[in-house]
C-alpha positions as CSV (number, residue, x, y, z in Angstrom):
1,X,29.5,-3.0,5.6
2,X,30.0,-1.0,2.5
3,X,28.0,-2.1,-0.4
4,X,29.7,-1.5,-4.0
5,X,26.5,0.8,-4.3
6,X,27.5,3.1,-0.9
7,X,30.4,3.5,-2.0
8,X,29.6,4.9,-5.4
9,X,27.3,7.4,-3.2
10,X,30.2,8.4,-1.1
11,X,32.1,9.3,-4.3
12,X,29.7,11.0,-5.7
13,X,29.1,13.1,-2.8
14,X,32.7,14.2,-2.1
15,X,32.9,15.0,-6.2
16,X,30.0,17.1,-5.4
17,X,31.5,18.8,-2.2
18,X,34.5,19.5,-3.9
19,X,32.9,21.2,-7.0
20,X,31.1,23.7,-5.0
21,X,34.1,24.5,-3.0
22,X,36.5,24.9,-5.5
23,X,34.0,28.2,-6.7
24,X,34.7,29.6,-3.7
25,X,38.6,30.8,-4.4
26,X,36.9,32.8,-7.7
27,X,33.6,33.8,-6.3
28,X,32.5,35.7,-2.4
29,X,29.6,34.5,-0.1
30,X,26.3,36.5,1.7
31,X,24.9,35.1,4.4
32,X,22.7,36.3,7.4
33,X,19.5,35.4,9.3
34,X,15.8,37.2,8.9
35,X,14.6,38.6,12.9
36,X,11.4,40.3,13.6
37,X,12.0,43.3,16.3
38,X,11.7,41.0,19.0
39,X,14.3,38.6,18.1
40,X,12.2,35.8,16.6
41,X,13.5,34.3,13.1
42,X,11.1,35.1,9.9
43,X,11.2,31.5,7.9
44,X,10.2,31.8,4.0
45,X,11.2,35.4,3.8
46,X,12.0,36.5,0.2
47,X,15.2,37.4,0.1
48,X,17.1,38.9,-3.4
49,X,20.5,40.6,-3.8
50,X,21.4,42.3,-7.1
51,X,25.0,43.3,-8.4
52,X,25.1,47.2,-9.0
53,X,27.7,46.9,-11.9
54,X,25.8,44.1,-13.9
55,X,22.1,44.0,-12.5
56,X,22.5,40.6,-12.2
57,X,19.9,39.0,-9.8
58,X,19.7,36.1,-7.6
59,X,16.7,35.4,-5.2
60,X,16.2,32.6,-2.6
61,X,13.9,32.0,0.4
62,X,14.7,31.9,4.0
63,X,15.1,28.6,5.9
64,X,12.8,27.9,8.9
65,X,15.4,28.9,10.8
66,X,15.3,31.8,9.3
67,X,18.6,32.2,7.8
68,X,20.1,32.4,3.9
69,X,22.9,32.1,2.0
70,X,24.2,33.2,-1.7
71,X,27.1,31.2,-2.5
72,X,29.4,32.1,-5.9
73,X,28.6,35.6,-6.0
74,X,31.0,37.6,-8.7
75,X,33.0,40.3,-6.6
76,X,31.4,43.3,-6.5
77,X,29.2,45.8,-4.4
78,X,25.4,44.6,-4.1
79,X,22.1,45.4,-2.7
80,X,19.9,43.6,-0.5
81,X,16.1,43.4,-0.7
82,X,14.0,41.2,2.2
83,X,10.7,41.0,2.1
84,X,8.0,39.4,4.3
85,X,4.4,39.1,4.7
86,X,3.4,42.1,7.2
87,X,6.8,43.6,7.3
88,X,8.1,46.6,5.7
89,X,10.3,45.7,2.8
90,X,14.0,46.2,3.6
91,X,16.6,47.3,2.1
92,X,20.1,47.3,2.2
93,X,22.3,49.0,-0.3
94,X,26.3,49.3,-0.6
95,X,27.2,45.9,0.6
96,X,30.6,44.6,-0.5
97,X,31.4,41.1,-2.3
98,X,35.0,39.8,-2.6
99,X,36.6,36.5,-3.7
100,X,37.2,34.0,-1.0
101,X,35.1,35.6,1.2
102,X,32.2,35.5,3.6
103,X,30.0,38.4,4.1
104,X,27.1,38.2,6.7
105,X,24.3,40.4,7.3
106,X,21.8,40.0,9.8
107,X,18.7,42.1,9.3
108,X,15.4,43.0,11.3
109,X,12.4,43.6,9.9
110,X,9.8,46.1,11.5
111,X,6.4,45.8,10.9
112,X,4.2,47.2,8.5
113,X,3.3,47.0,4.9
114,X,5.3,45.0,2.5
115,X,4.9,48.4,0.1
116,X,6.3,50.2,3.0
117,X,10.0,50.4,2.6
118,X,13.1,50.7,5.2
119,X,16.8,51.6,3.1
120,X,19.9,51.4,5.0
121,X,23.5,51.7,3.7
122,X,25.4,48.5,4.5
123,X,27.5,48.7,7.4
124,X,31.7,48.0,7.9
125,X,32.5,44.4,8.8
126,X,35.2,44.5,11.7
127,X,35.4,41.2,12.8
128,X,35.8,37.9,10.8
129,X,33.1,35.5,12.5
130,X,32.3,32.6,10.0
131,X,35.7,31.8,8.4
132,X,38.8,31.4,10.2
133,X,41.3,32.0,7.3
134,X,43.8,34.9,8.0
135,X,44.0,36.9,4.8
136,X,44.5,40.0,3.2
137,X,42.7,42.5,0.6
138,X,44.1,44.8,-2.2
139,X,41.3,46.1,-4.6
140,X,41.9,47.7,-8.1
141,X,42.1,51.2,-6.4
142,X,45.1,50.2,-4.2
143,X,46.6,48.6,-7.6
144,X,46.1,51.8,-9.6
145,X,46.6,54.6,-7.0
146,X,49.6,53.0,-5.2
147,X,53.1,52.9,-6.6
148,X,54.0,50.3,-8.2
149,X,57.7,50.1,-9.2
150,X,59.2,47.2,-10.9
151,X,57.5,46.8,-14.6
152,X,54.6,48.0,-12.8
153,X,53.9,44.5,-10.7
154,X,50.7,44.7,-8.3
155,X,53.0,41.8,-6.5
156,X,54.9,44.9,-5.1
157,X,52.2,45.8,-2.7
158,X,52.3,42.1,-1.2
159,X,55.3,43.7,0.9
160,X,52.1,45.7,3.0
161,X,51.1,42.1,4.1
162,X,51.6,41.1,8.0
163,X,54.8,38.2,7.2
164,X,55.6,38.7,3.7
165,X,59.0,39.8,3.2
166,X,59.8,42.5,0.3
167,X,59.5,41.0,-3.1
168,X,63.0,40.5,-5.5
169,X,63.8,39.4,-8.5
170,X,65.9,35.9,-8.2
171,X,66.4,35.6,-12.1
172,X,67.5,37.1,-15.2
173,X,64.9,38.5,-17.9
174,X,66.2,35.1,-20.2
175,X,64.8,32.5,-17.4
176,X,61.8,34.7,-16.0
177,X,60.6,37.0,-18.5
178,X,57.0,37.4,-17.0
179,X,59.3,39.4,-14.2
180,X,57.8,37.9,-11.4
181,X,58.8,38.8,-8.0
182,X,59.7,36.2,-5.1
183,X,58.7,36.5,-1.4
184,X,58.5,34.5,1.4
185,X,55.8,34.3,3.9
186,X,55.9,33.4,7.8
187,X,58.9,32.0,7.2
188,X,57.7,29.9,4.8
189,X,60.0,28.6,1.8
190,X,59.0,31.0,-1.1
191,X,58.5,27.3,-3.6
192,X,55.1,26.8,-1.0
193,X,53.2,30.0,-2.3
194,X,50.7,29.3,-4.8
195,X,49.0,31.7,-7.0
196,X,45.8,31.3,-9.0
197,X,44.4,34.1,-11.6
198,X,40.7,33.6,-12.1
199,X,41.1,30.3,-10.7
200,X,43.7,28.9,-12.7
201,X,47.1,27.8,-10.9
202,X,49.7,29.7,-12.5
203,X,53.0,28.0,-11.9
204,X,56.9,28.7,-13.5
205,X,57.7,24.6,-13.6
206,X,60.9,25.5,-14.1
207,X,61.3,27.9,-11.4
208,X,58.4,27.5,-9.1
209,X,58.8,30.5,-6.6
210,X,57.9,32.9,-9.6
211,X,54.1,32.9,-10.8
212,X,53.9,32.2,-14.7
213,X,52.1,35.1,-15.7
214,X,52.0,38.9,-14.1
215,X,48.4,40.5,-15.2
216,X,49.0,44.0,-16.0
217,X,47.9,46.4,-13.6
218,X,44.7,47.6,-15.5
219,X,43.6,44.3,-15.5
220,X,43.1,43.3,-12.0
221,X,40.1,43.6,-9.9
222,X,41.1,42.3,-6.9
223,X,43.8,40.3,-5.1
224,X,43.4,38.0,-1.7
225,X,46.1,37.1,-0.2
226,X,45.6,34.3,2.5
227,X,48.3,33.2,4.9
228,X,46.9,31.2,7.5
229,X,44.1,28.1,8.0
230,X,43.5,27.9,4.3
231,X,40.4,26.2,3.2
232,X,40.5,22.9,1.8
233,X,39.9,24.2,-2.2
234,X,43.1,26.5,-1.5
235,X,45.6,23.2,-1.9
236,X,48.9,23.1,-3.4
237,X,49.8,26.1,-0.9
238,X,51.8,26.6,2.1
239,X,53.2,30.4,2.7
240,X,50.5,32.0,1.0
241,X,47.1,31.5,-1.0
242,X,47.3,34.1,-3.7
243,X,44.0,34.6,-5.4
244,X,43.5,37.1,-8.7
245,X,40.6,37.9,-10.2
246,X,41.2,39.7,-13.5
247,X,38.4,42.4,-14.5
248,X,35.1,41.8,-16.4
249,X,32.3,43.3,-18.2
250,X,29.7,46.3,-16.5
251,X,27.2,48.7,-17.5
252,X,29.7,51.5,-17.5
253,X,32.6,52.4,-20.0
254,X,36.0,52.0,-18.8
255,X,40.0,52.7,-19.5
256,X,43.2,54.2,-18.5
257,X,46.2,55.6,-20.1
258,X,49.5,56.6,-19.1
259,X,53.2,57.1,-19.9
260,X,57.0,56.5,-19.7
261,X,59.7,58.9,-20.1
262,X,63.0,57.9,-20.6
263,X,65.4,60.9,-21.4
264,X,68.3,59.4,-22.2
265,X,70.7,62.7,-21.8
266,X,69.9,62.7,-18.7
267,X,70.7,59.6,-18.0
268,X,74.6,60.0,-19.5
269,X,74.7,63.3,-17.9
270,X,74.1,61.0,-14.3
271,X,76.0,58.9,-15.4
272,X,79.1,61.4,-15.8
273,X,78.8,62.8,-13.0
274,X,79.0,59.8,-11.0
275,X,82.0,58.8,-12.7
276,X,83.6,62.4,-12.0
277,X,82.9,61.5,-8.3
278,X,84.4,58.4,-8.5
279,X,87.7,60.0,-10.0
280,X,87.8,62.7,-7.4
């Protein structure tokens, strides 16, 4: 029988399940289990991962069973340090961090003396094992180097997605001035997409297959795009989970420049000679 005071304890532990889930669409995940060379788990192994852009550190122990896990890590590339009591400290450099995403490394220790020291650039992850979502990636460099036509909207390069069809305007510049593009996805009605930008939904009430607000291209970090078995914190969506996380702060100075040339003679000079073809 449920007591007034279970169920106040079953509230409070689904408010609390869905708080740390709801991170997850802004931040990435690192998990992995601690071995000895002969395949037998190392519990209360020290294990600490620091962000190369920001130094920011974060340090936990290893389970009994051996295993850890760093949950709401900002995207980025980091470096893992394990250490254990007669092992050679490890190390593990170049590992990359994105939103709404699992990463796992698994390491082996080999024995020796913790000021004894084993660096290893992180490895290519080629098969998804711990999350079953289907998504895709585009990082600032595919933002930036790819072109981007269209008032310069990174929602252009969600026509390289497996199911999305090409993105087109639907409205004028008077009802959608952010010039938001429209797409569908799997077949999905285009209305079912939802888009969040650093974890706030962004949605055109009026017109709800645009998003409300394009981030210039400078300003993006990093876009995930997931269109199949979303996770429970990615609600409200149905084609496509669109995740974008803006830039932030580092240790290193920053910017970008560039220009637009419109020469209008030109342009009448087209234009005339169109029209002379016409006539002919």
């Amino acid at each position: 029988m449920l007591t007034p005071y279970r169920v106040l304890a079953i509230c409070a532990v689904c408010l609390l399940t869905t708080a740390s889930a709801s991170a997850q669409v802004l931040y990435g995940s690192l998990t992995g289990v601690v071995t000895d060379s002969g395949g037998a788990v190392l519990p209360n192994a020290t294990v600490r991962v620091t962000n190369t852009e920001t130094a920011q550190e974060a340090s936990s122990l290893a389970t009994a069973v051996g295993s850890y896990t760093f949950s709401n890590l900002a995207p980025g590339t980091y470096d893992l340090v394990i250490q254990a009591t007669g092992f050679r400290t490890l190390t593990r450099r170049g590992i990359p961090i994105s939103a709404n995403t699992l990463r796992r490394e698994d390491v082996t220790l080999e024995l020796g003396q913790v000021s004894e020291s084993v660096t290893v650039e992180a490895g290519v992850v080629s098969l998804q094992t711990d999350t079953a979502d289907v998504h895709a990636e585009l990082t600032t460099k595919d933002v930036i180097n790819m072109p981007l036509p269209r008032y310069r909207n990174y929602q252009s390069l969600v026509n390289l997605v497996p199911g999305a069809t090409p993105g087109q305007y639907q409205n004028s510049v008077q009802a959608a001035p952010a010039r938001a593009l429209s797409t569908n996805v799997n077949g999905v009605n285009r209305n079912n997409n939802a888009t969040r930008i650093d974890g706030a939904l962004s949605v055109f009430l009026w017109l709800p297959h645009h998003t409300a607000y394009v981030p210039p291209a400078e300003t993006i970090d990093t876009v995930n795009i997931v269109t199949n078995n979303f996770d429970a914190e990615q609600g409200f969506a149905g084609g496509a989970a669109i995740t974008v996380i803006t830039k932030s702060g580092t240790n290193n100075f920053h910017g970008s420049a560039w220009e637009l040339h419109d020469n209008g003679a030109l342009r009448r000079k087209t234009s005339s000679t169109l029209l002379r073809s016409q006539r002919t």
